[in-house]
C-alpha positions as YAML, in Angstrom:
chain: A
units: angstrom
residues:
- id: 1
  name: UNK
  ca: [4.03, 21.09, 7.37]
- id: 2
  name: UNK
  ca: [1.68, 20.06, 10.28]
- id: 3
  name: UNK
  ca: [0.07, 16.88, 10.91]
- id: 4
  name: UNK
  ca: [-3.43, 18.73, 10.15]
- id: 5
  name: UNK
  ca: [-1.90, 19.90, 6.59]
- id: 6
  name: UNK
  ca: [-0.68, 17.05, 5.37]
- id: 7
  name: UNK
  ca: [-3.80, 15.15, 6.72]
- id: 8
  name: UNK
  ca: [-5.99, 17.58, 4.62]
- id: 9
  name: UNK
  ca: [-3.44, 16.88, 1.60]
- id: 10
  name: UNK
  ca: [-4.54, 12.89, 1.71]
- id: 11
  name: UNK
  ca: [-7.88, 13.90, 2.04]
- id: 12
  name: UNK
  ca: [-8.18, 15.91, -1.05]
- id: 13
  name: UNK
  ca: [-6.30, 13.21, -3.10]
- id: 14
  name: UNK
  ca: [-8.50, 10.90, -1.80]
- id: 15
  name: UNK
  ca: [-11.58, 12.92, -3.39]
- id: 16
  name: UNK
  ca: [-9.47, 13.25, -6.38]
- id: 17
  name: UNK
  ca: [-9.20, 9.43, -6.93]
- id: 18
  name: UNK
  ca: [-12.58, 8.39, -6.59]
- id: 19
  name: UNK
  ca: [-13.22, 10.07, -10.24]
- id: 20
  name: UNK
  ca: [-11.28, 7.01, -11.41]
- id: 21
  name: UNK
  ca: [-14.64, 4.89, -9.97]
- id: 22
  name: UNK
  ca: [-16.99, 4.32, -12.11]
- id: 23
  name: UNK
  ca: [-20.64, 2.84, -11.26]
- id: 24
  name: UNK
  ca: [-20.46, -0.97, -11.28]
- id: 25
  name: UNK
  ca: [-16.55, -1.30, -10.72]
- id: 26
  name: UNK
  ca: [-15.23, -4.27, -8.82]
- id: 27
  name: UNK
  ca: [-12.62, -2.20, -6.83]
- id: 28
  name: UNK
  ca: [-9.99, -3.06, -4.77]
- id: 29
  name: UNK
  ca: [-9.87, -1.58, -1.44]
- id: 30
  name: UNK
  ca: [-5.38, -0.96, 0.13]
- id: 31
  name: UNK
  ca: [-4.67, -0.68, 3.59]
- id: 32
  name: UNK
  ca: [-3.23, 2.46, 5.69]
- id: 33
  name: UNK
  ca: [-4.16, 6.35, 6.58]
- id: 34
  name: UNK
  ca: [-4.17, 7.81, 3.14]
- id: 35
  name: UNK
  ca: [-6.71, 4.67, 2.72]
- id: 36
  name: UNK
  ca: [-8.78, 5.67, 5.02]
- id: 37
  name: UNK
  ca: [-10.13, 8.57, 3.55]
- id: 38
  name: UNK
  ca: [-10.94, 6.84, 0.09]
- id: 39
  name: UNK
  ca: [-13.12, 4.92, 2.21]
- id: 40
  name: UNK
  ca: [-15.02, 7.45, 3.67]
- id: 41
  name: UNK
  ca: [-15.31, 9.79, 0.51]
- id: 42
  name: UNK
  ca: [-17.19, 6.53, -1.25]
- id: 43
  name: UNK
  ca: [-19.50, 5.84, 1.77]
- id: 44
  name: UNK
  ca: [-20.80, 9.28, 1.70]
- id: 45
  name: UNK
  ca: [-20.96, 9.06, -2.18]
- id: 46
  name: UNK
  ca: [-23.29, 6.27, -1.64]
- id: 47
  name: UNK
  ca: [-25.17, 8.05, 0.84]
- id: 48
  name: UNK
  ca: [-25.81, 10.56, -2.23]
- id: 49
  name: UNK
  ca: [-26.99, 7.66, -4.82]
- id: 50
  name: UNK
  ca: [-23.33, 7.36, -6.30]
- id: 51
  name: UNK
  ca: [-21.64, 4.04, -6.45]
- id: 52
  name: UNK
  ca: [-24.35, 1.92, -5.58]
- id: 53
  name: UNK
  ca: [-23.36, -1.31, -7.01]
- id: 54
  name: UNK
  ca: [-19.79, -1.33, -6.50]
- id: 55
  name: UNK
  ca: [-18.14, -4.68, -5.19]
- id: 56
  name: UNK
  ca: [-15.13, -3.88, -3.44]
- id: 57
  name: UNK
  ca: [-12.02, -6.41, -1.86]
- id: 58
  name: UNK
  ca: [-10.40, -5.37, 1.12]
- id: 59
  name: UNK
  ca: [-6.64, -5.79, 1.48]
- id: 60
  name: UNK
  ca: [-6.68, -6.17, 5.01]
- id: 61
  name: UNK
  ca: [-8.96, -6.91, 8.39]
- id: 62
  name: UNK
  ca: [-8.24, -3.30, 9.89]
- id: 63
  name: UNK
  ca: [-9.95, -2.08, 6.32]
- id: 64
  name: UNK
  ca: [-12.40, -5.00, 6.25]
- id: 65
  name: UNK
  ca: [-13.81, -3.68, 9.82]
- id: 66
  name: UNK
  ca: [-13.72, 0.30, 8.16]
- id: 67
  name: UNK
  ca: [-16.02, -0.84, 5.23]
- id: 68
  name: UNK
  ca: [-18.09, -2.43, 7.20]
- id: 69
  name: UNK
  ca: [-18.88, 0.00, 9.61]
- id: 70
  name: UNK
  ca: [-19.16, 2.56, 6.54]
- id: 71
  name: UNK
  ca: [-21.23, 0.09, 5.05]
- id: 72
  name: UNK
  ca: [-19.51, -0.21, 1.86]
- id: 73
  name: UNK
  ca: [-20.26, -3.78, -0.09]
- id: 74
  name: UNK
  ca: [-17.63, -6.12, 0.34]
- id: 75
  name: UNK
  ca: [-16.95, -9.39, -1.49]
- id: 76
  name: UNK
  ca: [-13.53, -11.47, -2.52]
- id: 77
  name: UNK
  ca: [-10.99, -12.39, -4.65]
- id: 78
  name: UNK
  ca: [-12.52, -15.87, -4.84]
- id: 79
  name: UNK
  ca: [-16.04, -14.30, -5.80]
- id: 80
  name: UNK
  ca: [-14.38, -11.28, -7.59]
- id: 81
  name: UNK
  ca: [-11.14, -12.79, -9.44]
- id: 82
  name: UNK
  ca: [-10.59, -9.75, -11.75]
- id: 83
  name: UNK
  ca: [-10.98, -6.09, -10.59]
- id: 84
  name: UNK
  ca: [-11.36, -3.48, -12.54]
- id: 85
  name: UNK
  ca: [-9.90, -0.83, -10.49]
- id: 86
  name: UNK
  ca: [-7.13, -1.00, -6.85]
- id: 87
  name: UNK
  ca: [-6.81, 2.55, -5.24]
- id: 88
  name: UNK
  ca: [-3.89, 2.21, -2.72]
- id: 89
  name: UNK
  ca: [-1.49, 4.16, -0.34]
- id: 90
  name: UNK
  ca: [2.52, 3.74, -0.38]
- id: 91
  name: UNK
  ca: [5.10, 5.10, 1.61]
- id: 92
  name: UNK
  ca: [7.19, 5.93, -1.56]
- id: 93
  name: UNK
  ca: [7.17, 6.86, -4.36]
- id: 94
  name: UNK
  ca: [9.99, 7.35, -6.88]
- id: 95
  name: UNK
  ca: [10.11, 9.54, -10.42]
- id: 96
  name: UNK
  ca: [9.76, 5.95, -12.21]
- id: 97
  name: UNK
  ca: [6.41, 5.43, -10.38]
- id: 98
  name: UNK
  ca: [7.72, 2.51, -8.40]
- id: 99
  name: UNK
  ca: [6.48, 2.25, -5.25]
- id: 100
  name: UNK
  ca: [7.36, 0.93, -1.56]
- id: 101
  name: UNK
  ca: [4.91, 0.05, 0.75]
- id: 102
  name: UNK
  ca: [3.91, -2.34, 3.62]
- id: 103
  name: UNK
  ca: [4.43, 0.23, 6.28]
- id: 104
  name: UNK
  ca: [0.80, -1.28, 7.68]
- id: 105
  name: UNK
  ca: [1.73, -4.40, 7.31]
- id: 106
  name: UNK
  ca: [-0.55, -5.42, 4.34]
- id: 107
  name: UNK
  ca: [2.23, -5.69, 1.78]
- id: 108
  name: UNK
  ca: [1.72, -9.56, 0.83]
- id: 109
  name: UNK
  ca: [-2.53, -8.76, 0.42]
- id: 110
  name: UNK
  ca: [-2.03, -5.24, -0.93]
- id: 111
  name: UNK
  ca: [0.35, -6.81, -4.00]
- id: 112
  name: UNK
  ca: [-2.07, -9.77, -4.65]
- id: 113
  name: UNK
  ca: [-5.30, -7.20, -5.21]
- id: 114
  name: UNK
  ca: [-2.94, -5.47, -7.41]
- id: 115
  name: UNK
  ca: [-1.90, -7.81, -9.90]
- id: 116
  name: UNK
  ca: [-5.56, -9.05, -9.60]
- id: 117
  name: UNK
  ca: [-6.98, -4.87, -10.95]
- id: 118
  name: UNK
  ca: [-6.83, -3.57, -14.22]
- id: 119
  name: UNK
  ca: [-5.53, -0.33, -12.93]
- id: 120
  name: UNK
  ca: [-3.78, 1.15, -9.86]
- id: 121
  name: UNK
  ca: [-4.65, 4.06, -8.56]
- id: 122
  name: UNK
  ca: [-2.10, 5.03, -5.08]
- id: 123
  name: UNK
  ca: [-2.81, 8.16, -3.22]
- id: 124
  name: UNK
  ca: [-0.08, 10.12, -1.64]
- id: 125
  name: UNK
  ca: [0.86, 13.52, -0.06]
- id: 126
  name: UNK
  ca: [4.18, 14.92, -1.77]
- id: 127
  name: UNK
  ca: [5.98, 14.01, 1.15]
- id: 128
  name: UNK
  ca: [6.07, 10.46, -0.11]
- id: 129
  name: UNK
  ca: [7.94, 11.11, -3.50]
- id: 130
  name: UNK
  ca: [11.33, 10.16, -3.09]
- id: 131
  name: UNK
  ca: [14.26, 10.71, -5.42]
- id: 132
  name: UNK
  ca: [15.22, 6.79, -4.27]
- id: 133
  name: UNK
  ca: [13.21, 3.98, -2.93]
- id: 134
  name: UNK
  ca: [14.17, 3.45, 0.52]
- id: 135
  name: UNK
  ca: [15.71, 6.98, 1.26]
- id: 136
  name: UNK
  ca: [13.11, 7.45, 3.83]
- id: 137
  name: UNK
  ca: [11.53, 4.62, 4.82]
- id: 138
  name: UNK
  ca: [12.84, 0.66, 5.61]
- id: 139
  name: UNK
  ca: [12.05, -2.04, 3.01]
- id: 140
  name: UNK
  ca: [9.68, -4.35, 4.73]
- id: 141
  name: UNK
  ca: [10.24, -7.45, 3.83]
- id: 142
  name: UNK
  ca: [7.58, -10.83, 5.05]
- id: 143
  name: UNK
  ca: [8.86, -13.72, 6.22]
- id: 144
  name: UNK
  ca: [7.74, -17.44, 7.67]
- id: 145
  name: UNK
  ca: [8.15, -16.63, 11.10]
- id: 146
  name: UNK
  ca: [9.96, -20.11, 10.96]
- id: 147
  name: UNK
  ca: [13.41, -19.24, 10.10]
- id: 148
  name: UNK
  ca: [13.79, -14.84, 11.53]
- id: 149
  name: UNK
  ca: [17.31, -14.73, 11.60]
- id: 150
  name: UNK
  ca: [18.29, -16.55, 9.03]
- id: 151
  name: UNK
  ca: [16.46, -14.13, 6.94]
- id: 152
  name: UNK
  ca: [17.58, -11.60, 8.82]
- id: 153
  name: UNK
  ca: [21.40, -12.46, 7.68]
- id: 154
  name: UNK
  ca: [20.28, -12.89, 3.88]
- id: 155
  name: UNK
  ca: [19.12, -9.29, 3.75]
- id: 156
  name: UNK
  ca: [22.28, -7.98, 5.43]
- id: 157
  name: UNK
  ca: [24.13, -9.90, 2.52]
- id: 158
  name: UNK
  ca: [22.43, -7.85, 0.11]
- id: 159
  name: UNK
  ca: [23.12, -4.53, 1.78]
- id: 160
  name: UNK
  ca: [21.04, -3.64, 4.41]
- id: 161
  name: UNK
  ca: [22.95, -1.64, 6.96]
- id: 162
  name: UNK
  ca: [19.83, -2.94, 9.70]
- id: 163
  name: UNK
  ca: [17.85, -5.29, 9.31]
- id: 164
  name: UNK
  ca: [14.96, -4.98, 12.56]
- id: 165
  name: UNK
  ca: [12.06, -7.67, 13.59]
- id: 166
  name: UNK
  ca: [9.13, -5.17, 13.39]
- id: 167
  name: UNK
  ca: [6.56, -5.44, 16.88]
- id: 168
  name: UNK
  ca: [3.71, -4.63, 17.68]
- id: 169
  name: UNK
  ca: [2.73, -1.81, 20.62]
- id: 170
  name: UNK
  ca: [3.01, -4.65, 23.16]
- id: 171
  name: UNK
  ca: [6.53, -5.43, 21.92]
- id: 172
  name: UNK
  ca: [5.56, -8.62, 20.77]
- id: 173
  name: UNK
  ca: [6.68, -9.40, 17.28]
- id: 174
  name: UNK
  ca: [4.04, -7.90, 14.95]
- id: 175
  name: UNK
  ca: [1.70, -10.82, 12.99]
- id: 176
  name: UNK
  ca: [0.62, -10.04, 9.52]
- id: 177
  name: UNK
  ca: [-3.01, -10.87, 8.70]
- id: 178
  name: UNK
  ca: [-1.78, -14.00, 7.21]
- id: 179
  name: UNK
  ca: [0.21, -15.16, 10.21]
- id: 180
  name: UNK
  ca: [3.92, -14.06, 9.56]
- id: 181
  name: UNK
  ca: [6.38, -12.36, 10.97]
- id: 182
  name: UNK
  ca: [7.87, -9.10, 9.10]
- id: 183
  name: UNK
  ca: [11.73, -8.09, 8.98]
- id: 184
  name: UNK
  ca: [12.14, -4.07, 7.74]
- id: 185
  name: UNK
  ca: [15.26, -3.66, 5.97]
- id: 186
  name: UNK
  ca: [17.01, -0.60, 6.18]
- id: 187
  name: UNK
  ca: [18.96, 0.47, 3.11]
- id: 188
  name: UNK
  ca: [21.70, 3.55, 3.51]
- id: 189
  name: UNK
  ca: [20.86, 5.79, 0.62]
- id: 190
  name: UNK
  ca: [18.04, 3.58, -0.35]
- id: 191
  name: UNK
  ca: [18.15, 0.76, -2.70]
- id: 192
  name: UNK
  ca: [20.19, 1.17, -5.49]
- id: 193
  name: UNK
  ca: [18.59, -1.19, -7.90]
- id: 194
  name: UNK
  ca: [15.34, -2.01, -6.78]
- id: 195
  name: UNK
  ca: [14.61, -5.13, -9.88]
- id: 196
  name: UNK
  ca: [17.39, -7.03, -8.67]
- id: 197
  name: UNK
  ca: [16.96, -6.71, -5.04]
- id: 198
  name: UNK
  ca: [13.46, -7.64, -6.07]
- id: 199
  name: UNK
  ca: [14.77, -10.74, -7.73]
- id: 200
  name: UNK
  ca: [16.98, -12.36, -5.29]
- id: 201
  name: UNK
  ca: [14.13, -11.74, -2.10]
- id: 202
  name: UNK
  ca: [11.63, -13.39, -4.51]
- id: 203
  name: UNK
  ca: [14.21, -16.81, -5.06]
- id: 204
  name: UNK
  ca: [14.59, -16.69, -1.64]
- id: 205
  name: UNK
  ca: [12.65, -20.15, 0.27]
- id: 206
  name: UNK
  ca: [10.63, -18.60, 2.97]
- id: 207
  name: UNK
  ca: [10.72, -14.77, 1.35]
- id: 208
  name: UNK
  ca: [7.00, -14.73, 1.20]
- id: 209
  name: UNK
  ca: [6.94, -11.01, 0.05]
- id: 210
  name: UNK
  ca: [8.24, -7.43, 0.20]
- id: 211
  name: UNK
  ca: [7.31, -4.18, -0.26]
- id: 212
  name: UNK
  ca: [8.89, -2.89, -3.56]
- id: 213
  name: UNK
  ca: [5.81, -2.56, -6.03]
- id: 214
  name: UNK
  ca: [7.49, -2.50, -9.39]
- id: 215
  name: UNK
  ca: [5.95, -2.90, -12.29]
- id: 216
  name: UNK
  ca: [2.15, -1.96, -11.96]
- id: 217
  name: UNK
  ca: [2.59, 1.80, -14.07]
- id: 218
  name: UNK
  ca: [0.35, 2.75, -11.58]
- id: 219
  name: UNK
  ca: [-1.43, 6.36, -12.00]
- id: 220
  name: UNK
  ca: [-0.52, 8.36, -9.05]
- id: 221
  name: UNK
  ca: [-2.25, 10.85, -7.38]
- id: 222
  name: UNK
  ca: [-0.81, 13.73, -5.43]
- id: 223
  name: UNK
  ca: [-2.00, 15.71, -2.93]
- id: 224
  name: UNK
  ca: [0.01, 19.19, -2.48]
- id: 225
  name: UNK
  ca: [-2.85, 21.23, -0.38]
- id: 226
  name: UNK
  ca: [-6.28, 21.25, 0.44]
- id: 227
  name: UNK
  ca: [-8.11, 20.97, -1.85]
- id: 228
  name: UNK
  ca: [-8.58, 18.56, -5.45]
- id: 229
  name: UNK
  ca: [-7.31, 21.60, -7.38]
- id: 230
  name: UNK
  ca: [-4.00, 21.55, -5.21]
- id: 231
  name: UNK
  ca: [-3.53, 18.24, -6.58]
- id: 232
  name: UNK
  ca: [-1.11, 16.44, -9.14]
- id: 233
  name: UNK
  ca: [-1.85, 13.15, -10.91]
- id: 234
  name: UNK
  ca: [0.98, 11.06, -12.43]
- id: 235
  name: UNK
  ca: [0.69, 8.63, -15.31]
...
C-alpha cells in the first residue's frame, strides 16, 4: 500500500466517525495524522450549517493550533468536565479493542479526555490492527524527566528488550506538552499481558503515564479503502 492509499483510508474513516457527532456534543478532540482529518471533515461540516454548537477539548497544542486555524470552537476540561463523545487515533489496535498509542506524544492528555467522554470513538487504517499490542510499535511510556534512567532500568526489568529516550528532530530529548520526558519501550513479540504491565508502570513513583489504553470498549472505526463504504466499524 502507498502512502497516498493508506492516507485516503484515514480519510474516509475519518468521514465515517463524524456520524457518531451529534449537534450540541461536547467532544473531545486526540492528537496525530488520522486526527487530522476528523478535524477538517467537521470544519467543513460547519461551513455547511452542521455542528454549529459543538464544544470541543483538544488533547494537545499541535491540535489546539489545527482547530483554531479551522475555526472549530474550543473550550476545556475545566469548563467542559464531562464529554459526551472522544474521537481518537492509536497506533494499535488488538482483536480485544485495546489500544496503544502516544506515538505523538499526547498519551498522558489523550487518556485524561478519555476517561473524561462517554464514548470513544479511534480511527484507524487496517494497518494498525495487530494480533498483539506492541508487535509493531514501542510502548511509550512518560516519565518525570527527573529520574530517565532509573526508569529506564525498571522497564527493562519487566521485559523490554530496549528501552530508548525518544528526541525530538534536533536530537534533543523530546518534551511532552506537559513538560516530561518520554522513554518508548520496546517489547519482542509485544506485550504479553498488557493489565499487568499496566499495573506495575502505574505503582511506579514518577511513571506519570503510558500508552496502553485498556479498558475504554472503545468503538473502532476502520478504514480499508477509499471511501466510507470501504470501511469497518468495531464495537
Amino acid at each position: 500500500m502507498t502512502e497516498g492509499e493508506r492516507e485516503a483510508h484515514k480519510r474516509a474513516a475519518a468521514r465515517r466517525a463524524l456520524a457518531f457527532v451529534e449537534e450540541g456534543m461536547a467532544v473531545g478532540l486526540g492528537t496525530g495524522s488520522t486526527v487530522r482529518y476528523v478535524l477538517e471533515e467537521l470544519a467543513a461540516g460547519r461551513t455547511e450549517g452542521r455542528w454549529l454548537d459543538l464544544r470541543c477539548v483538544a488533547t494537545s497544542r499541535a491540535t489546539e493550533e489545527l482547530a483554531h486555524a479551522l475555526a472549530l470552537p474550543l473550550s476545556t476540561l475545566d469548563e467542559v468536565p464531562e464529554l459526551d463523545l472522544a474521537i481518537d487515533g492509536a497506533d494499535e489496535v488488538d482483536p480485544e479493542r485495546r489500544l496503544l498509542k502516544g506515538g505523538g506524544g499526547a498519551l498522558l492528555r489523550e487518556k485524561i479526555v478519555a476517561a473524561c467522554a462517554r464514548r470513544l470513538v479511534v480511527v484507524v487504517d487496517a494497518s494498525k490492527r495487530v494480533e498483539r499490542l506492541g508487535a509493531r510499535h514501542p510502548l511509550p511510556v512518560e516519565v518525570d524527566p527527573f529520574a530517565i534512567e532509573p526508569q529506564r532500568r525498571f522497564l527493562l526489568a519487566l521485559g523490554a528488550h530496549r528501552v530508548e529516550l525518544r528526541r525530538d528532530g534536533a536530537g534533543r530529548p523530546y518534551r511532552t506538552d506537559g513538560g516530561h520526558v518520554i522513554l518508548d519501550a520496546h517489547f519482542e513479540g509485544g506485550v504479553a499481558d498488557p493489565e499487568a504491565l499496566a499495573r506495575r508502570l502505574a505503582d511506579r513513583p514518577g511513571v506519570l503515564e503510558h500508552g496502553l489504553f485498556l479498558g475504554f470498549a472503545p468503538t473502532v472505526v476502520v478504514g480499508h479503502g477509499p471511501t466510507e463504504a470501504e470501511t469497518e466499524v468495531l464495537g
